[in-house]
C-alpha positions, -999 to +999 in steps of 0.1 A: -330+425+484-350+391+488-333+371+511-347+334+514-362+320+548-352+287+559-382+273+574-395+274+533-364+257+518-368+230+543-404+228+536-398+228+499-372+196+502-392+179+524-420+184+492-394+172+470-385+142+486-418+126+500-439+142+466-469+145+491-478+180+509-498+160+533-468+132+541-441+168+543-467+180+567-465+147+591-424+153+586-423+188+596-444+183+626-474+208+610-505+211+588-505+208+554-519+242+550-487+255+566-466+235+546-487+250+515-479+284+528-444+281+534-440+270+498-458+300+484-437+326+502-406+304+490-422+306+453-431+342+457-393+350+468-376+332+439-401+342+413-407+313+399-431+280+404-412+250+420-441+227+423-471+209+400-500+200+419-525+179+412-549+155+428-529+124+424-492+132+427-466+159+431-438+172+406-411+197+406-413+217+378-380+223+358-370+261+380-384+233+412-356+207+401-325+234+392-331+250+424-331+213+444-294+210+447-294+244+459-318+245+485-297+209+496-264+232+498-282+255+524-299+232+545-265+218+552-245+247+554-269+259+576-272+227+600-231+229+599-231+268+611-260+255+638-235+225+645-206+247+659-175+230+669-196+197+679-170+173+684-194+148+673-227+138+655-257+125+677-266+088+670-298+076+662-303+038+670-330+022+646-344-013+647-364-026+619-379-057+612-370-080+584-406-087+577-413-049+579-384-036+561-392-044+523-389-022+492-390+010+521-359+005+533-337+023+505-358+055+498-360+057+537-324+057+543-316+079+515-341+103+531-330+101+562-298+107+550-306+134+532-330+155+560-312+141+587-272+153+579-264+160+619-270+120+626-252+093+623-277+062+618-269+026+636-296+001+618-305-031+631-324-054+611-340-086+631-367-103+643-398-082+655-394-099+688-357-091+692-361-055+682-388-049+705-364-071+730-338-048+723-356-013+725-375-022+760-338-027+771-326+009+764-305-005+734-326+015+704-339+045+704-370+033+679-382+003+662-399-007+628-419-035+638-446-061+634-472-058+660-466-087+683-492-109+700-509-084+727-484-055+728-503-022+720-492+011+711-466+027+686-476+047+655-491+029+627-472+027+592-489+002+574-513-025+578-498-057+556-522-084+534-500-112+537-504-143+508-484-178+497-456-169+474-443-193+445-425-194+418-449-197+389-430-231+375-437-248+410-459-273+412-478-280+443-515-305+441-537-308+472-531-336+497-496-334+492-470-326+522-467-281+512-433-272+510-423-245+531-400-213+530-398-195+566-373-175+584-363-197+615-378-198+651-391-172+669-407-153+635-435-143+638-448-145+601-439-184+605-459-190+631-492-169+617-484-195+592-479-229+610-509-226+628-529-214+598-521-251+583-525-270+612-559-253+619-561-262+577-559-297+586-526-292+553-495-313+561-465-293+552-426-294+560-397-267+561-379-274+530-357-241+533-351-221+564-334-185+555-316-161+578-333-132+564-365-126+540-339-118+512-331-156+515-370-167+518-379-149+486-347-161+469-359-197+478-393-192+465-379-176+431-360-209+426-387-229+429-384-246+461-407-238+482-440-212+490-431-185+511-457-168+533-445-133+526-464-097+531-477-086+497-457-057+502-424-072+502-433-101+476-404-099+449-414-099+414-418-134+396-441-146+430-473-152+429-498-158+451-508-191+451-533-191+480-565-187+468-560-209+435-550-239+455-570-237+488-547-226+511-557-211+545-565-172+544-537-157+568-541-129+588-533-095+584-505-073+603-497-034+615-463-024+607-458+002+638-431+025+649-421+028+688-399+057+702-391+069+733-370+100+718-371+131+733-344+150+717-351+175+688-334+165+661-340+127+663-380+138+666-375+153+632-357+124+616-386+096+632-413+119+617-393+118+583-388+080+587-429+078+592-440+100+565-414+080+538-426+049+547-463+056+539-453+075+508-434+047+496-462+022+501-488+050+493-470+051+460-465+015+455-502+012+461-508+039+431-486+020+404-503-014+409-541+002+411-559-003+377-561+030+358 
């Protein structure tokens, strides 16, 4: 009798949930080729062809989608016979910042979730400079951050084309004092932005100061102010208004990903964390290409 090997069903989920061979390959901690493999023998053993390939995107196929739930009900049944009598689930510390988290942060907490059932998650979400603060201290185990000023290192996620953001509605003429939507004192994003209108010779003012980029947007959408905001993270309804209206070019920025992890099972869940993140801007990227 077939019996089914669990190095293929967790090879086949991680195909599932990232819809990239090459991003389940940077999760699993192998090649894509082995990945490939894995998911032949799994396909061979069921009888039946889980997966559509083809050059832009992956799809389950209809026997790939009724045997999902399935192959979910093993993985955990298996990490729970692994588990033991564990009196308790490991904690993995993560710090992301609010400029860096965006439209990721769902679809990489479901799939952390979902890959990652031994580990409870403890998310912080703050200021690049606080995270980074708070992981050299020993307080997180990883961060998702902006790089900062001359700090080197970490993996790179993303690199971010940041624009001025308005709501179409507001009206803003040259020589005019620009109104401004930032997240307070010490973002960096605000400052990249300051100094690009002072260098600019433009006069501007703070009219809205937000706790969070969720509040920055929302200002923007009403109208009151242009928000310098990573194109990435840009709601719907913004528009870049930068290159109509003059305004200074601003720099671009690497989203990167510092651990200092060691043990196994948090190793897994960072490479997870990494390879959702670039499918889900990989992906966004696709949708808003021209055909």
């Amino acid at each position: 009798m077939s019996t089914l090997d669990i190095d293929t069903v967790q090879a086949f989920l991680l195909v599932a949930e990232l819809q990239s061979f090459t991003r389940a390959a940077e999760a699993f901690g192998t090649t894509q080729a082995s990945v490939s493999m894995k998911l032949q023998r799994l396909e061979s053993v069921v009888g039946k062809r889980l997966v559509e390939r083809s050059p832009r995107a992956v799809a389950l196929t209809a026997a790939g989608a009724a045997f999902l739930p399935h192959a979910r009900a093993l993985i955990e049944a298996h990490d729970r016979a692994l588990s033991g009598e564990m009196p308790a689930r490991q904690q993995l510390s993560l710090g992301i910042s609010d400029h860096a988290a965006g439209p990721e942060l769902v679809p990489l907490l479901e799939r952390l979730h979902a890959m990652s059932s031994q580990l409870a998650l403890s998310v912080t979400i703050g200021f690049s400079r606080a995270m980074l603060e708070a992981y050299d201290a020993g307080e997180l185990d990883a961060v998702v951050v902006r790089q900062e000023g001359s700090r080197r290192g970490g993996e790179k996620l993303t690199e971010d084309a940041f624009g001025w953001f308005a709501a179409k509605r507001l009206v803003w003429r040259r020589g005019e004092t620009l109104p401004l939507a930032t997240l307070a004192p010490p973002c960096g994003v605000r400052a990249l932005a300051i100094r690009a209108l002072d260098k600019a010779g433009i006069a501007w003012s703070e009219s809205f100061v937000g706790g969070g980029v969720t509040a920055v947007a929302a200002a923007a959408l009403a109208g009151l102010a242009i928000a310098p905001l990573a194109r990435r993270i840009a709601p719907p309804g913004l528009v870049d208004i930068g290159p109509a209206e003059g305004l200074p070019r601003l720099p671009s920025s690497k989203v990167v990903l510092h651990s200092k992890v060691s043990d196994p099972a948090k190793l897994a869940a960072l490479r997870t964390l990494a390879a959702t993140f670039r499918s889900v801007v990989a992906s966004a990227k696709r949708s808003v290409s021209p055909a």
